[in-house]
C-alpha positions as CSV (number, residue, x, y, z in Angstrom):
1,X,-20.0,16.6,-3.9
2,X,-21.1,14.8,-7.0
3,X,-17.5,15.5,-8.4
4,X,-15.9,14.1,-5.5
5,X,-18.4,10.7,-5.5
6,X,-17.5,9.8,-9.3
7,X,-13.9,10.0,-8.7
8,X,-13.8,7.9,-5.6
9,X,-16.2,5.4,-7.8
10,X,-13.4,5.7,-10.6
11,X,-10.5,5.4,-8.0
12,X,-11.9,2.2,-6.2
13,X,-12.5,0.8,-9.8
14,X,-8.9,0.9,-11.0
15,X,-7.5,0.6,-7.4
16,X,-8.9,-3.0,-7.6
17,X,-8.5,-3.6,-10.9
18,X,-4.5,-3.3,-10.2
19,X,-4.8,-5.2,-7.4
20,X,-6.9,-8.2,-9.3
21,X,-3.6,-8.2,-11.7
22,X,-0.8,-8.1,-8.7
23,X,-2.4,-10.9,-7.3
24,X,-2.5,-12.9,-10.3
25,X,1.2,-12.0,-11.5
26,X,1.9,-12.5,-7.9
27,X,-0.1,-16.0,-7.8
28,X,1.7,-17.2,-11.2
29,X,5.0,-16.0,-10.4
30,X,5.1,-18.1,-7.5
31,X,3.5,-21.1,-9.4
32,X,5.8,-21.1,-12.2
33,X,8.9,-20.1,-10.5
34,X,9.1,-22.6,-7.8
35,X,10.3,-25.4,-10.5
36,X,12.2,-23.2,-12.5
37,X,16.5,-23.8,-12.0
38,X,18.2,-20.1,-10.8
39,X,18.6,-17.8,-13.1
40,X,17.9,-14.8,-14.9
41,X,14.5,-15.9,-16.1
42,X,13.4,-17.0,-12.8
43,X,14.5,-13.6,-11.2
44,X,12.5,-11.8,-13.8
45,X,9.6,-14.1,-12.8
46,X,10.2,-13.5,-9.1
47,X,9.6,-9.8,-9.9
48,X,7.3,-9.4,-12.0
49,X,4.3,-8.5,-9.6
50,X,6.3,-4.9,-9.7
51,X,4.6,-4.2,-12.7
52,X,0.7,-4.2,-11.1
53,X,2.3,-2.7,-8.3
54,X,3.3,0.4,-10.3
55,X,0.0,0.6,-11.8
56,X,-1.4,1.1,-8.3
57,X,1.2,3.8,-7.7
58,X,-0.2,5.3,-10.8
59,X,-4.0,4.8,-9.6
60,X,-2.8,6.4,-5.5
61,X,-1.4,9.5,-7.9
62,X,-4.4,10.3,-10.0
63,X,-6.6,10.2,-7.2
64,X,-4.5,12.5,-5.6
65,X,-4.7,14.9,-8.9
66,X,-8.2,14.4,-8.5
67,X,-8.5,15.7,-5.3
68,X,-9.6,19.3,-4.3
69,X,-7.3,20.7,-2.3
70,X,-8.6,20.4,1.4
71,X,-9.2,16.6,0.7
72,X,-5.4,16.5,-0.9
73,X,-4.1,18.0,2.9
74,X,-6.4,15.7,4.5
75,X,-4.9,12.2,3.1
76,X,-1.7,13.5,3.2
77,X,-1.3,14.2,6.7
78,X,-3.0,10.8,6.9
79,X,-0.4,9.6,5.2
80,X,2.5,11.7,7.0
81,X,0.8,9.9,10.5
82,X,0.9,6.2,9.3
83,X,4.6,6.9,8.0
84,X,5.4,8.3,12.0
85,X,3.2,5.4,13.1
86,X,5.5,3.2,10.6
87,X,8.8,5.1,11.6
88,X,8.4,4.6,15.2
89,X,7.2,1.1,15.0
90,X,10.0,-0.3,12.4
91,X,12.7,1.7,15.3
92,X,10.9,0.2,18.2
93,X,11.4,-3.6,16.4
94,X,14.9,-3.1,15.3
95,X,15.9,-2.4,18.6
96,X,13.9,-6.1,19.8
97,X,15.5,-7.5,17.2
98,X,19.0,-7.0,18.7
99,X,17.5,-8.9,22.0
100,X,16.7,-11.7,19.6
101,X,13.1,-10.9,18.5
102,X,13.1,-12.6,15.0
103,X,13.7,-10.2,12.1
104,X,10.2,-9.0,10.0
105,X,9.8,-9.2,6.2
106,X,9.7,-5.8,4.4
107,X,6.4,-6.8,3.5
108,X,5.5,-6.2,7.6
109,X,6.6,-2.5,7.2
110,X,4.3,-2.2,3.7
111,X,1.6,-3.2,5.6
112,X,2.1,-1.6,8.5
113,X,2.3,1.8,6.6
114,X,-1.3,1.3,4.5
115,X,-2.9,-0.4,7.9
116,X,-2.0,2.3,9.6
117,X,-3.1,5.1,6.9
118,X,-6.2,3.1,6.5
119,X,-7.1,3.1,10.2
120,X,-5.6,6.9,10.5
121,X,-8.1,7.8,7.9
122,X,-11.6,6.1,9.6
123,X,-10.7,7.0,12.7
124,X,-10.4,10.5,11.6
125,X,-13.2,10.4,9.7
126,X,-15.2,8.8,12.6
127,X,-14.1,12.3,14.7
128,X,-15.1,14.9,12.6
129,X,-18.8,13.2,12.3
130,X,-19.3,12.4,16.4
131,X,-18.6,16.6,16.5
C-alpha cells in the first residue's frame, strides 16, 4: 500500500510538472507566433508544445510500469471504456455534422477521451467502495 502511495505521489508530481511546461510552451508559442510572417520558423513554434506533451506520454508510461498488475487491468479497461465512450461519441457527431452541426476541433476528441477516463475511473472507484 505504501509502495503504491509513493508512486502515485511521484506520478502526480511529474504529471504536473509536464503539464506546467505544455502550458508555458503552449502560452509562448502562441504569444510569439502570432506576429511572426509564415514560415518554417513559425511552424516550428506552432508545434512546439509537442515536446511537454511527450513528456506526459512518458510520465502516463512509467506509471503504468509502476503499477502492480491488478491496478495495470484496472486503468486500462478504464482506458479501453473512455476510448468506446470516445469512439461512439466522435461517430454519433460525424454523422450531425453532415446535417450541418459545426465540425469540432481534435482537441474536443482529446478531451473527450481523458474526461471520460477520468470520470470512468471515479465512478468506478465510487462503486467498489458503496459495496
Amino acid at each position: 500500500m505504501m509502495r503504491e502511495k509513493q508512486a502515485r505521489a511521484l506520478y502526480f508530481r511529474e504529471l504536473f510538472a509536464a503539464l506546467a511546461m505544455y502550458c508555458l510552451f503552449v502560452f509562448g508559442s502562441n504569444l510569439f507566433a502570432g506576429p511572426m510572417p509564415a514560415g518554417s520558423l513559425r511552424s516550428l513554434l506552432i508545434a512546439s508544445p509537442i515536446l511537454p506533451a511527450l513528456l506526459l506520454v512518458w510520465t502516463i508510461v512509467r506509471q503504468f510500469q509502476r503499477m502492480d498488475e491488478y491496478l495495470r487491468i484496472w486503468s486500462l479497461e478504464n482506458l479501453g471504456m473512455a476510448a468506446a465512450v470516445t469512439a461512439a461519441s466522435a461517430l454519433s457527431y460525424g454523422f450531425m455534422e453532415s446535417a450541418g452541426f459545426p465540425k469540432l476541433s481534435m482537441f474536443v476528441t482529446w478531451s473527450l477521451v481523458m474526461g471520460s477516463w477520468g470520470l470512468i475511473t471515479c465512478l468506478r472507484r465510487w462503486k467498489e467502495r458503496s459495496q
